[in-house]
NUGU-558426 format. One record per residue (C-alpha): residue number from 0; chain; x, y, z. Coordinates in pm, 1 decimal. Layout:
N
+------+--------+----------+----------+----------+
! kese ! tortor !     east !    north !       up !
+------+--------+----------+----------+----------+
!  NUM !      A !        X !        Y !        Z !
...
+------+--------+----------+----------+----------+
END
This chain:
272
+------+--------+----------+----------+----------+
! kese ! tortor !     east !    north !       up !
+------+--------+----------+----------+----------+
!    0 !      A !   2172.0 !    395.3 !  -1386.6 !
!    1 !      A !   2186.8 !    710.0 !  -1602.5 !
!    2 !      A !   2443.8 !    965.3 !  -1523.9 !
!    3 !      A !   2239.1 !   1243.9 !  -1692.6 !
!    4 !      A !   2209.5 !   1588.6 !  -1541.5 !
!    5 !      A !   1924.9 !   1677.3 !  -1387.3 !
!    6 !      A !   1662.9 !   1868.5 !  -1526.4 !
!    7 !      A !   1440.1 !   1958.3 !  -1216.1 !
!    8 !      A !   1693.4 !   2245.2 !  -1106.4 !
!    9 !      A !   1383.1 !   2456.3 !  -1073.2 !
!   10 !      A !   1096.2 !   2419.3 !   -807.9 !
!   11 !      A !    806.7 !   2292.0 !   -985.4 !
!   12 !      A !    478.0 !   2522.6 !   -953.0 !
!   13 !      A !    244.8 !   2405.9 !   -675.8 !
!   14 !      A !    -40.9 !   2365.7 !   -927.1 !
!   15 !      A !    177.7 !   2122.9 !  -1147.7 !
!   16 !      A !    255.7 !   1860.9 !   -839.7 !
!   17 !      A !     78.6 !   1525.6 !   -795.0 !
!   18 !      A !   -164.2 !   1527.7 !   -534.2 !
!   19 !      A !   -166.0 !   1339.0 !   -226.7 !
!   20 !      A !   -335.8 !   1025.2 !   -294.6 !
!   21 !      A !   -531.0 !    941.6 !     53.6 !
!   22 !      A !   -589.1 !    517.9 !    -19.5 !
!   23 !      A !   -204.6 !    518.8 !    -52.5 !
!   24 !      A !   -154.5 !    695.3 !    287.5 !
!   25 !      A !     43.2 !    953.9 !    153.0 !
!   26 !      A !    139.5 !   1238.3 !    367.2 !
!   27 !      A !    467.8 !   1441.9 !    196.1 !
!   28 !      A !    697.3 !   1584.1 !    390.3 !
!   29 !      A !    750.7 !   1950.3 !    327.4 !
!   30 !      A !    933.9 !   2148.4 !    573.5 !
!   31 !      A !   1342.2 !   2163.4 !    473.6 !
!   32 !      A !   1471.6 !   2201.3 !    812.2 !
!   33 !      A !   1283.5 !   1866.6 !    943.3 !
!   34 !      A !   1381.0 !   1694.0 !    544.8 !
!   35 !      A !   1773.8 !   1794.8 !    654.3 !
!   36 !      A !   1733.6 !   1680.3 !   1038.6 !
!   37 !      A !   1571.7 !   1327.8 !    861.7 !
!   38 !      A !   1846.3 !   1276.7 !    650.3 !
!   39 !      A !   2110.0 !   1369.5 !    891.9 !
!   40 !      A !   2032.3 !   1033.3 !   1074.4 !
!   41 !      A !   2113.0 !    862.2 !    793.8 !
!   42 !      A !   2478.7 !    963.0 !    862.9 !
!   43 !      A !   2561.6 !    922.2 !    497.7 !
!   44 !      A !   2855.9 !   1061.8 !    304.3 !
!   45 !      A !   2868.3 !   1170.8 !    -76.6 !
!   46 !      A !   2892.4 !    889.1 !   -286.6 !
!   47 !      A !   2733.8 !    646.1 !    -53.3 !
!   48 !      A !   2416.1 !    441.2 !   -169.4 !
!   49 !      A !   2059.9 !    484.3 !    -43.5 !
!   50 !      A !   1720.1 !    272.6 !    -79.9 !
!   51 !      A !   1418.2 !    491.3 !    -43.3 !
!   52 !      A !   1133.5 !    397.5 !     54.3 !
!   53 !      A !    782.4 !    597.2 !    -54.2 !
!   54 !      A !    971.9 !    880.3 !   -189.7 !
!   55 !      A !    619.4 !   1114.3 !   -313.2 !
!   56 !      A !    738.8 !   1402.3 !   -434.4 !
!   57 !      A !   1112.6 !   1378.1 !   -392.3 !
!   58 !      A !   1144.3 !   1596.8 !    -76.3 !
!   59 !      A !   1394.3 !   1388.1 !     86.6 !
!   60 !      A !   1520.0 !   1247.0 !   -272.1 !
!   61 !      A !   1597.9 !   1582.9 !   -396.2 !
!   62 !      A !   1774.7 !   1675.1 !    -72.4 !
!   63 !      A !   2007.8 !   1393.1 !    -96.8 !
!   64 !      A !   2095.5 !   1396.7 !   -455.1 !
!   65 !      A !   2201.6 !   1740.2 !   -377.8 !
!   66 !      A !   2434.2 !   1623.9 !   -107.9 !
!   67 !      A !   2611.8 !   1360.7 !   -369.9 !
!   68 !      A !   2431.3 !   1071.5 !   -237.8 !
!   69 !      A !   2378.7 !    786.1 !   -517.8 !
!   70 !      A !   2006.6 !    740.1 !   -478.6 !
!   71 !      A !   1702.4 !    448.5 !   -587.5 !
!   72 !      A !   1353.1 !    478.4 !   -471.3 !
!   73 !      A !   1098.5 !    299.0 !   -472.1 !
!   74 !      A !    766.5 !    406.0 !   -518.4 !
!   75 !      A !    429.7 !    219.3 !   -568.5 !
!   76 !      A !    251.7 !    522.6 !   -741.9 !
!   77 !      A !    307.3 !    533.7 !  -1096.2 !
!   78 !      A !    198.4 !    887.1 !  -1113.5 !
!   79 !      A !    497.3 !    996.1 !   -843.5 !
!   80 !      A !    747.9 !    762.8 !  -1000.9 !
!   81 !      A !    692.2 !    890.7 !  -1331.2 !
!   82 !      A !    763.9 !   1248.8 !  -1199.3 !
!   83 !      A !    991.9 !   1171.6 !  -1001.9 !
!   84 !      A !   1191.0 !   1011.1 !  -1293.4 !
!   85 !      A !   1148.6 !   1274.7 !  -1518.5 !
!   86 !      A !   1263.3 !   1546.9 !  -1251.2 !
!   87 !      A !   1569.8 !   1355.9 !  -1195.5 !
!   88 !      A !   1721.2 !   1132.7 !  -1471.1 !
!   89 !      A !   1998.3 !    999.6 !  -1251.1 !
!   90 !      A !   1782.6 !    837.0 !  -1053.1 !
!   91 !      A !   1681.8 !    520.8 !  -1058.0 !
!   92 !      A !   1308.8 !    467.8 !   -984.8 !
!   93 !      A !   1181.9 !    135.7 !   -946.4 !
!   94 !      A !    814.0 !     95.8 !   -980.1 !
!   95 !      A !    694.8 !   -118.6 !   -689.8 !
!   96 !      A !    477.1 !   -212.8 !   -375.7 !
!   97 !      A !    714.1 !   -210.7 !    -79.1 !
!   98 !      A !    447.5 !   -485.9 !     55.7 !
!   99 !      A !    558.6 !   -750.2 !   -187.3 !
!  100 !      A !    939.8 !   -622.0 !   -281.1 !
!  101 !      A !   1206.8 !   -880.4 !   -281.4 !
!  102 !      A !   1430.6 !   -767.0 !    -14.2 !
!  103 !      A !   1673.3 !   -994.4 !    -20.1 !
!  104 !      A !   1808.4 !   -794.9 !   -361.7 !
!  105 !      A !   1956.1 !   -484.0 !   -148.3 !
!  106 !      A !   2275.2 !   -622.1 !    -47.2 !
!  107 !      A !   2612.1 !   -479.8 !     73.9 !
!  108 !      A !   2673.3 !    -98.7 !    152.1 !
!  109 !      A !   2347.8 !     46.8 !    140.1 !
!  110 !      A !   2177.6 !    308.3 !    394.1 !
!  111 !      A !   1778.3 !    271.2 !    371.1 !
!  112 !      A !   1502.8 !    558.2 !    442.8 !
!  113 !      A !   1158.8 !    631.2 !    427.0 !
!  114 !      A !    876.8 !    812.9 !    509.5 !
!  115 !      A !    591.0 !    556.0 !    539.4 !
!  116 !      A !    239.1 !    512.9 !    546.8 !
!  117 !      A !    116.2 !    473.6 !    875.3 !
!  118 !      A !   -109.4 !    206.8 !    776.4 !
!  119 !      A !    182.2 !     -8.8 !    630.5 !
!  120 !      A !    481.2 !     90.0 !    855.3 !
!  121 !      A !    508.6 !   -225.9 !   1072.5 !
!  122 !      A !    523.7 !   -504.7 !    829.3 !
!  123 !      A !    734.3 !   -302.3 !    626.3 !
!  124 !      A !    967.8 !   -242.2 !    894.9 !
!  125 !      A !    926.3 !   -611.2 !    995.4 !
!  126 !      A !   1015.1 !   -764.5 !    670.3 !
!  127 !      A !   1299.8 !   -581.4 !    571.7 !
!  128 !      A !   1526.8 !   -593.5 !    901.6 !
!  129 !      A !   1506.9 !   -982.8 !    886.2 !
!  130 !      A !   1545.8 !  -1000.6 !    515.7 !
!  131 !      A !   1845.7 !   -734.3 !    459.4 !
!  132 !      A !   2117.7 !   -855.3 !    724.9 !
!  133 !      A !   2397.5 !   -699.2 !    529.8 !
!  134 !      A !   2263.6 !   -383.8 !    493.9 !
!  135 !      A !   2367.9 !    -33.7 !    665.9 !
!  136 !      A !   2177.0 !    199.4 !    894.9 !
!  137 !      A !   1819.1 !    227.7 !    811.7 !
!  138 !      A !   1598.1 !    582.2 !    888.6 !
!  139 !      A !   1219.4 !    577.4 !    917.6 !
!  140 !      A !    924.8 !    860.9 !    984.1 !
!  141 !      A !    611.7 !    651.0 !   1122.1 !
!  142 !      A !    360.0 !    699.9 !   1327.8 !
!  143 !      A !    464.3 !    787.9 !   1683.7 !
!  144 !      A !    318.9 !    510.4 !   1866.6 !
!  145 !      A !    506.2 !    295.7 !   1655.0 !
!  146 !      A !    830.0 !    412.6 !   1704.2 !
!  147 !      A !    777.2 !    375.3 !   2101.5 !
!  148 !      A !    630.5 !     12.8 !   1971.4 !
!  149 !      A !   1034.3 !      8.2 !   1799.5 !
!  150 !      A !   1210.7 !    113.1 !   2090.5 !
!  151 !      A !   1046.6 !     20.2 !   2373.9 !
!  152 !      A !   1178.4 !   -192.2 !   2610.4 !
!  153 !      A !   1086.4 !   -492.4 !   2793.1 !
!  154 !      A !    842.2 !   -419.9 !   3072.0 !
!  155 !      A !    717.9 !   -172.4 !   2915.9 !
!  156 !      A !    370.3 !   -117.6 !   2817.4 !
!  157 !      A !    500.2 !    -47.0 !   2438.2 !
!  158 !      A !    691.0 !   -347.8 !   2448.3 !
!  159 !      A !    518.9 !   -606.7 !   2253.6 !
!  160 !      A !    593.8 !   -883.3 !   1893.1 !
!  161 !      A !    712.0 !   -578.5 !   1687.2 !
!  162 !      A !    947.1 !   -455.5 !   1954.4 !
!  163 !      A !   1120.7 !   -757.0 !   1972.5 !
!  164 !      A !   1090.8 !   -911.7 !   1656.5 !
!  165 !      A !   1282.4 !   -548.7 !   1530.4 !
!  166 !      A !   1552.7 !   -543.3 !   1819.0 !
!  167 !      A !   1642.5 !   -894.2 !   1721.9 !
!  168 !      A !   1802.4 !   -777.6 !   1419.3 !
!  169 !      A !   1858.8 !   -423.8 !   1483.6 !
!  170 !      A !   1920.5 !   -158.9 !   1745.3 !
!  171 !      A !   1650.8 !     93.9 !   1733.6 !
!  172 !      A !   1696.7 !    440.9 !   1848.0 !
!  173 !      A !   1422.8 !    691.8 !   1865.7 !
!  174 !      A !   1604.6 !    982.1 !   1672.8 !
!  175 !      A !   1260.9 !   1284.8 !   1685.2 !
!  176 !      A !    900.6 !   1361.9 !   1735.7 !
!  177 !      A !    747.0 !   1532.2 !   1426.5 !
!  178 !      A !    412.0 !   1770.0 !   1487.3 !
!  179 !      A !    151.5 !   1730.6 !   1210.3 !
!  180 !      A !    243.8 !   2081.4 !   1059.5 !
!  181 !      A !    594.7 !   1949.6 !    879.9 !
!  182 !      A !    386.8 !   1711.5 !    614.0 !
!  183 !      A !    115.6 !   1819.8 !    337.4 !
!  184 !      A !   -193.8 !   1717.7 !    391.0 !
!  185 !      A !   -141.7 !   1709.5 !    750.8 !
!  186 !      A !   -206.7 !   1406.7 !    929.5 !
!  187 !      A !   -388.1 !   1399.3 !   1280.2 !
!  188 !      A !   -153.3 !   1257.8 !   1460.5 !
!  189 !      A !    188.9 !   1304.0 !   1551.2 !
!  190 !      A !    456.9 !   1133.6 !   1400.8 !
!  191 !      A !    817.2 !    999.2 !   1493.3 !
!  192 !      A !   1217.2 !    954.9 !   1313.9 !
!  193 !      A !   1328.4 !    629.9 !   1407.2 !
!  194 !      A !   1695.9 !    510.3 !   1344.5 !
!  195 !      A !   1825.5 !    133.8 !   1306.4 !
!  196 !      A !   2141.9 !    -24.5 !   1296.6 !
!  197 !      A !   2120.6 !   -354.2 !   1163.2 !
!  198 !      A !   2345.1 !   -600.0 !   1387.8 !
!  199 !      A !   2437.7 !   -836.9 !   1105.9 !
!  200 !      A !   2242.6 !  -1162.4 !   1207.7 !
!  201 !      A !   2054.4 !  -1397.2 !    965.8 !
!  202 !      A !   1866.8 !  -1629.8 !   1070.6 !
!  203 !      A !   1684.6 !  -1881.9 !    871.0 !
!  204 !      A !   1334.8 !  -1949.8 !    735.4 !
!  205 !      A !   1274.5 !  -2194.9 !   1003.3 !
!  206 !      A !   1408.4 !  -1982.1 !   1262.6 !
!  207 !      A !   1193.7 !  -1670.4 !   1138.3 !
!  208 !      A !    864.8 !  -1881.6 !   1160.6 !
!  209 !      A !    938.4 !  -2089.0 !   1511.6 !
!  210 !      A !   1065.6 !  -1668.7 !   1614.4 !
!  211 !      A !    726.3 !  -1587.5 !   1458.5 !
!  212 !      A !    524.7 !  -1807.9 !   1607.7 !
!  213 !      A !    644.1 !  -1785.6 !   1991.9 !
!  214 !      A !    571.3 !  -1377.0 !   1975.1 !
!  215 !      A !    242.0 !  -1436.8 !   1829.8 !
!  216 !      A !    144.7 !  -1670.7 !   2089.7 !
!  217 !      A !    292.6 !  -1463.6 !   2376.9 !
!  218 !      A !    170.7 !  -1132.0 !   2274.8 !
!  219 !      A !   -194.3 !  -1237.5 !   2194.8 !
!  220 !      A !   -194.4 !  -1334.9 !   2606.6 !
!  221 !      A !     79.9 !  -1090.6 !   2735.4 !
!  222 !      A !   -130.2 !  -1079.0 !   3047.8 !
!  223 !      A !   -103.0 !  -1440.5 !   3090.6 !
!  224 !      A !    214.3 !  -1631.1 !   3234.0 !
!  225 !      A !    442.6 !  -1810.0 !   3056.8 !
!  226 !      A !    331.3 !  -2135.9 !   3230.9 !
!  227 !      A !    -23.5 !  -2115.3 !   3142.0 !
!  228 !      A !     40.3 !  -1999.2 !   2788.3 !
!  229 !      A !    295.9 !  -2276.9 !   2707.7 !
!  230 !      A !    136.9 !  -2481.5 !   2895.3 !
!  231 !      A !    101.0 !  -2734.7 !   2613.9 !
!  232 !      A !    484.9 !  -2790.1 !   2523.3 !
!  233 !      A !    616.4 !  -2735.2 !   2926.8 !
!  234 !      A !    894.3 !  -2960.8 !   2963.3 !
!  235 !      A !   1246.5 !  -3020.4 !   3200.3 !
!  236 !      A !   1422.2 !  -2841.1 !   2933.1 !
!  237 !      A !   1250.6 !  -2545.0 !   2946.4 !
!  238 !      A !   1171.7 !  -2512.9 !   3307.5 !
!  239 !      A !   1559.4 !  -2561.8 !   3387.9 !
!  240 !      A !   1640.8 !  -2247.3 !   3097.1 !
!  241 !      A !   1403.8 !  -2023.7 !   3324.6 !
!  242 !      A !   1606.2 !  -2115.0 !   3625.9 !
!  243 !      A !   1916.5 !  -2008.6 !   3390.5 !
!  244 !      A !   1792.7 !  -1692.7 !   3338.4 !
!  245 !      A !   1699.7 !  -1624.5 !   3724.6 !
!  246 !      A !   1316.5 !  -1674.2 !   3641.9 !
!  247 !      A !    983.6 !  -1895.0 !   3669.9 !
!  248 !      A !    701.9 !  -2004.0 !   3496.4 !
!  249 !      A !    502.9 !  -1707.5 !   3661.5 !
!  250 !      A !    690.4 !  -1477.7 !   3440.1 !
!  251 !      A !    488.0 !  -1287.4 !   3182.5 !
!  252 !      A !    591.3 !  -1260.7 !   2800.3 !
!  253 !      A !    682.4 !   -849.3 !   2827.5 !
!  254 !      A !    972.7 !   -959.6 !   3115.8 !
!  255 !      A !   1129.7 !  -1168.5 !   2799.0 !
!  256 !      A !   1393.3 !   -999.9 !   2689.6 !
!  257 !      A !   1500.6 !  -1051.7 !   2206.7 !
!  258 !      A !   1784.7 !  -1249.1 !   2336.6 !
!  259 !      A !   1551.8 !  -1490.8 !   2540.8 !
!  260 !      A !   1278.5 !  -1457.1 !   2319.3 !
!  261 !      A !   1528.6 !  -1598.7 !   2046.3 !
!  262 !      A !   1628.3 !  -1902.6 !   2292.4 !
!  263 !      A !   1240.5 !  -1976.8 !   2345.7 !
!  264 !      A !   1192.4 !  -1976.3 !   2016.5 !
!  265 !      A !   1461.0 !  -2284.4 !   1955.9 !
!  266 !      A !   1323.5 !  -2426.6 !   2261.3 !
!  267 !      A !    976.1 !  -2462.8 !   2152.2 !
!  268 !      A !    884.3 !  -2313.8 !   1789.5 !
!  269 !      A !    715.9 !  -2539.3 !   1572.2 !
!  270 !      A !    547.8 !  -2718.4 !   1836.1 !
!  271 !      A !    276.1 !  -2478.0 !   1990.5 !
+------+--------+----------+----------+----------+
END
């Protein structure tokens, strides 16, 4: 990484900044106090690393270079990355679809952050939590409905796959709303800071898919109970873990709590 100087020490006229691009989902974040509040979450200190995600423009990028963080990004729009990396020559910009990124490679002491495409969010979010284990607290602006997706807790009508498949690996706190008028263009909707600390647990391939595979089959008949739904692979074993956890197989899927969901998965992944 170069330690050059930086050479964007001026703001750069409005008329000479890339455009939003909309098939990209990109929405940049422009109001300071709301850029501070985001990166606050982070709870970072000078000299510690950061990963971002979608950087645009640099608004949160420039922010925390300034406060001596040591900063990559990665961006999928060569037009942004280029700028980005001539603005800031100490920065390492990696070219790149966050879709298809090999997360395994951020390892150790690194804090992660991102503003992200609504339209991308989840399975961004989804992918990295079980494929960066080591990694340190994570920051996110998405769409509010699917930070209350994050957060939500079981029995709720938010609770659902993503909610648990996330708390699994991470806790999930829902750090801010954020109205429309903080980004450029401004998107319809509101949107939503999520924090996550990573609890340190890696599970395995097979693990992830039988994990998978239970929430998908749960979720897509939430309404259903868990007898019905499993009724395929009911056996002694499982009805006597039920009794364990004070429950029957009249329970429905958004009663199950990560932990359990995690035990049903061992139970009966790879066989439904």
């Amino acid at each position: 990484m170069s330690t050059a100087p930086s050479t964007g020490d001026q703001p750069p006229n409005a008329d000479d900044l890339p455009r939003a691009k909309r098939s990209l989902g990109q929405n940049f974040l422009v109001d300071p106090n709301t850029i501070r509040a985001i990166i606050g979450a982070l709870r970072a200190s000078p000299g510690d690393r950061v990963f971002e995600i979608g950087p645009g423009r640099g608004a949160l990028t420039e922010e925390m270079l300034g406060q001596g963080l040591e900063v990559s990004v990665l961006e999928k729009d060569r037009v942004l990355a280029r700028y980005l990396a001539d603005r800031h020559p100490q920065l390492r910009v990696i070219v790149g679809d966050a879709m298809q990124f090999a997360w395994e490679g951020i390892r150790g002491d690194w804090r992660v952050i991102g503003n992200l495409p609504y339209n991308v969010a989840s399975p961004i979010i989804w992918d990295l939590v079980a494929r960066t284990p080591a990694a340190r607290r994570m920051v996110f602006t998405v769409q509010k409905e699917v930070a209350q997706r994050l957060c939500a807790a079981p029995g709720s009508r938010a609770y659902g796959a993503l909610s648990v498949w996330v708390q699994t690996f991470a806790g999930v706190h829902y750090e801010r709303t954020l109205g429309g008028n903080v980004f450029r263009p401004r998107p319809k909707v509101d949107s939503a800071v999520v924090s996550l600390d990573p609890a340190g647990r890696s599970l395995s391939q097979a693990q992830q898919e039988a994990l998978g595979q239970v929430l998908r089959v749960c979720f897509q008949k939430r309404r259903k109970q868990l007898g019905s739904i499993l009724k395929s692979v009911w056996s002694p074993e499982l009805e006597a873990w039920l009794e364990a956890q004070g429950l029957d197989r009249r329970v429905r899927p958004e009663a199950l709590s990560p932990e359990a969901f995690l035990e049903l998965a061992r139970l009966v992944g790879g066989k439904i």
